[in-house]
N, C-alpha and C positions, 0 to 999 in steps of 0.2 A: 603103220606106214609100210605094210609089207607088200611087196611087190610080189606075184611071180612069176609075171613075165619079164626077165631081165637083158629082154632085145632091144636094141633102138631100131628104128627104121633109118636108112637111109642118110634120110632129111634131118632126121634127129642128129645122127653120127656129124654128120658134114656143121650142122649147127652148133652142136659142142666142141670142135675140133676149132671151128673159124671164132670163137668165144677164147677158146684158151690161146690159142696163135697169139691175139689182139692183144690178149693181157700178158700173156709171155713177153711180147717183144716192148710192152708198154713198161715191163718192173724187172729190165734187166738187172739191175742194184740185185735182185734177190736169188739170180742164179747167171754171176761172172764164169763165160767160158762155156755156156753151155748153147747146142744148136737146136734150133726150133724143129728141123728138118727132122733130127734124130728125135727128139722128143714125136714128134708126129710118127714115125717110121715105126717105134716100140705101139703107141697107142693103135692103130690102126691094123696089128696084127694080134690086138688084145681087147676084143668085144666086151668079155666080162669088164675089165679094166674101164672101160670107157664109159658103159653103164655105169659105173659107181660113179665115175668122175659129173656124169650126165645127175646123177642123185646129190651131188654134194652141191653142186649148182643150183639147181632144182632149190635147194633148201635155204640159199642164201651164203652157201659158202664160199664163193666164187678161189676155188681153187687154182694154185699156178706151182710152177714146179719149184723147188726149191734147193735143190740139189742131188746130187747124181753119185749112186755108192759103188764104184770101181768093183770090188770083189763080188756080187751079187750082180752087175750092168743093171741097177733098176733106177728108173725118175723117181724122187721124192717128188710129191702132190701132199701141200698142208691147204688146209683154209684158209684163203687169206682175205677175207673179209674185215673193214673196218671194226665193225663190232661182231660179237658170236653170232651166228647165222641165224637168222629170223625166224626160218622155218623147223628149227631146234631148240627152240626154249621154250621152259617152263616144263622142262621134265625133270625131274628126281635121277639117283644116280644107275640102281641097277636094276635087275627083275626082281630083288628079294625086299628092296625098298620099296619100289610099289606095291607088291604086293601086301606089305607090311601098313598100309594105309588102308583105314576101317571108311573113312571117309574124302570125299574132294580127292579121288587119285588123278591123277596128271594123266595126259593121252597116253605118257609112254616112257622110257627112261635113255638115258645118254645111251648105256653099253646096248642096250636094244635095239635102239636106232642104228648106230653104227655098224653090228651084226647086219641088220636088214637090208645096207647100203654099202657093205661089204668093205668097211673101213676099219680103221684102229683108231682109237681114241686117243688125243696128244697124252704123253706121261709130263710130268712138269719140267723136267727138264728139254725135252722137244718143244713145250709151250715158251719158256725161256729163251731158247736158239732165233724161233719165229719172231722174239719180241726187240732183235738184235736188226731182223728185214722192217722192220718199221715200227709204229706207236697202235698196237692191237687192244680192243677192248677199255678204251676211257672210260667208258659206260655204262656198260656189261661186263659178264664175267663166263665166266668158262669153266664145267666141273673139266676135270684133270685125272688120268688113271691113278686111282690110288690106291698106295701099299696096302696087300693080304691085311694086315697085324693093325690097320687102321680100321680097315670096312668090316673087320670080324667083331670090335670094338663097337659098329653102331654106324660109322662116319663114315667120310669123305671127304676129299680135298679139291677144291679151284682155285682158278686164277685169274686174275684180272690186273691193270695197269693204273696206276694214280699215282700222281705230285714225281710223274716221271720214273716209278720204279714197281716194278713186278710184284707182288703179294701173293702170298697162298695166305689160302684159308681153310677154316674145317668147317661143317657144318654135319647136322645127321642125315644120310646118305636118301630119306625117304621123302627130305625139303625140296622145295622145285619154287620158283621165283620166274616171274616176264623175263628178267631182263637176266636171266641165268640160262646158257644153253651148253657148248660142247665145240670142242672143234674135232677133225681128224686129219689123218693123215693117210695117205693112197701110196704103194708101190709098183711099179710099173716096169 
């Protein structure tokens, strides 16, 4: 998935921009007190930024701000798509994991992707916070940044939502499943 032209046109910006407006002002529940106007003000004087935001869409993650970090002035941007984003699963967890498959490798792996889209990958507790803005992942699952002392061991950790409560789980880092993809997060 790598890109390296990481310009929008135009047409593109103003499409991504008039996308994220709609859903901002659609799920204020997920960021009380914050202005559309300032969110647009930061994005629009942040082309790389809006590229990524424009990649996380693009994939299914239909991204919206979620909150705003006073000492830093940056918009948090999580995914907030229903389920993990469509056009991110079925990848395994890192470079050392695919590469680590002699057979059937995956197109490509979370932390890969999100490098290439110029995001960060949720850690579990960011995955947590998001599952407080609504009911993420009934059906899918989500790998999750996982501890050094875990992925050195073999593994990995995701998460997903059932019978109404959050789960992690491990599995080994080089697995990749349909209905297994990634969320991220964007700072702006």
């Amino acid at each position: 998935m790598e890109n390296e032209n990481r310009q929008l046109s135009r047409e593109q910006c103003d499409e991504v921009l008039a996308k994220l407006k709609v859903r901002f002002e659609k799920n204020m529940n997920r960021h009380k007190g914050l202005e559309w106007s300032k969110v647009q003000a930061k994005l629009e004087t942040s082309t790389d930024k809006l590229w990524s935001l424009h990649e996380m869409e693009r994939t299914g993650g239909e991204p919206d701000v979620i909150g705003y970090d006073e000492q830093t002035d940056e918009y948090i941007f999580y995914d907030c798509s229903a389920q993990s984003p469509k056009g991110r699963r079925s990848v395994c967890y890192d470079r050392a994991a695919l590469e680590s498959r002699r057979e059937h490798k995956p197109k490509s792996s979370a932390l890969d992707m999100a490098a290439d889209m110029g995001i960060e990958i949720l850690t579990e507790e960011q995955y947590r916070e998001l599952q407080k803005l609504g009911n993420f992942d009934t059906k899918t699952s989500s790998w999750v940044k996982t501890p050094t002392k875990i992925r050195q061991l073999g593994g990995a950790i995701f998460c997903d939502r059932r019978y109404d409560t959050v789960f992690v789980y491990h599995n080994g880092a080089e697995s990749y499943y349909a209905n297994r993809g990634f969320r991220g997060l964007l700072r702006v």
